[in-house]
N, C-alpha and C positions, 0 to 999 in steps of 0.2 A: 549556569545550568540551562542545558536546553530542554523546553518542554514541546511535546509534541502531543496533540488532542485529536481524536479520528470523532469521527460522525458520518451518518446517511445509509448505517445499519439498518435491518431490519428483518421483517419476516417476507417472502416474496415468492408468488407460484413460480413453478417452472417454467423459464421461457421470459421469466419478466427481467426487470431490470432494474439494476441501484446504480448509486455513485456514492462513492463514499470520499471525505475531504479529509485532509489531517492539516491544520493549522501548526506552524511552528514557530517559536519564538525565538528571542535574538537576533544577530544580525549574519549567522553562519550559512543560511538558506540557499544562499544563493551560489554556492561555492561547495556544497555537500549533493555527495549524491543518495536524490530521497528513494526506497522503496516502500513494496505492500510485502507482505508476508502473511502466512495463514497455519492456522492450527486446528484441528480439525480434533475431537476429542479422540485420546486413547493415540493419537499419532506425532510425529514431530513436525516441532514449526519448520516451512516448507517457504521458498522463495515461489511470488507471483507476478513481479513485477519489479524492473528497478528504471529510474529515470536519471544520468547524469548530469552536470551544469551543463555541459553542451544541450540539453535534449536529445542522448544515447540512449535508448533504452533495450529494454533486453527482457525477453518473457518466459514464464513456462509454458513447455510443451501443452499443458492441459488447458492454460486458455488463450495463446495464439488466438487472432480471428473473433475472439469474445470481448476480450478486456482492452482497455486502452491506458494506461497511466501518462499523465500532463502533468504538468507545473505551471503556476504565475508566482513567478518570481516578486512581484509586487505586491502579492498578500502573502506572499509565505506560505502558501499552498500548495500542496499535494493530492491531486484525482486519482481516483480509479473507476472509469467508469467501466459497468460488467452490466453487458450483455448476453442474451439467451442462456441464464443462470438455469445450471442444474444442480440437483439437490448434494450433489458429491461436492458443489465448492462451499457447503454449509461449512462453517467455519466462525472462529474470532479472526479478525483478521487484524494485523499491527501493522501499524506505522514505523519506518524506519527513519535515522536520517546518520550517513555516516561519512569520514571522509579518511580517505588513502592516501600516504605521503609516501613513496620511495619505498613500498610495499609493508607500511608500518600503519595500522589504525592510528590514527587520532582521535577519533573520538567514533562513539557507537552510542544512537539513543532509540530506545524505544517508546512507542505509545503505549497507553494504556488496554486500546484493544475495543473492537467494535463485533457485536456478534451480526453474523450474516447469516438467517435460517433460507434454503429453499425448501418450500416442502408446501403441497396439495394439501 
């Protein structure tokens, strides 16, 4: 079982800036492609970010220009870093980590979940 841990949540005015990490275990990291994903209350969890093994990545329209998600392969880690936060990306945000074979999941994990406040 893979376990995936986010952290670097928190509360933060508008205009500032987090990073959040998500630690993953096993030896699948490096061959899965990891994303961010966000929930925001009362709405559906919404794609933010995803990072392939190549370093492909691919974003939503709403923070293009803001957010950046990385990998180090060598700790099993997954960034996001978000810049000039505004209060609409308030959110839990989750970690993913999955992998596509011949258009068939193989596996699909989620984190437990990191809450992200903007708010003045």
């Amino acid at each position: 079982q893979v376990q995936l841990v986010e952290s670097g949540g928190g509360l933060v005015q508008p205009g500032g800036s987090l990073r959040l990490s998500c630690v993953a275990s096993g030896s699948i990291f490096s061959i899965s492609v990891m994303g961010w994903y966000r929930q925001a209350p009362g709405k559906e969890r919404e794609l933010v970010a995803t990072i392939t093994s190549d370093d492909s990545t691919n974003y939503a329209n709403a923070v293009k220009g803001r957010f950046t998600i990385s990998r180090d392969n060598a700790k099993n880690t997954v960034y996001l870093q978000m810049n000039s936060l505004k209060p609409e990306d308030t959110a839990v945000y989750y970690c993913n980590s999955r992998r596509v074979i011949v258009g068939i999941t193989r596996y699909n994990y989620w984190g437990q979940g990191t809450q992200v406040t903007v708010s003045s």
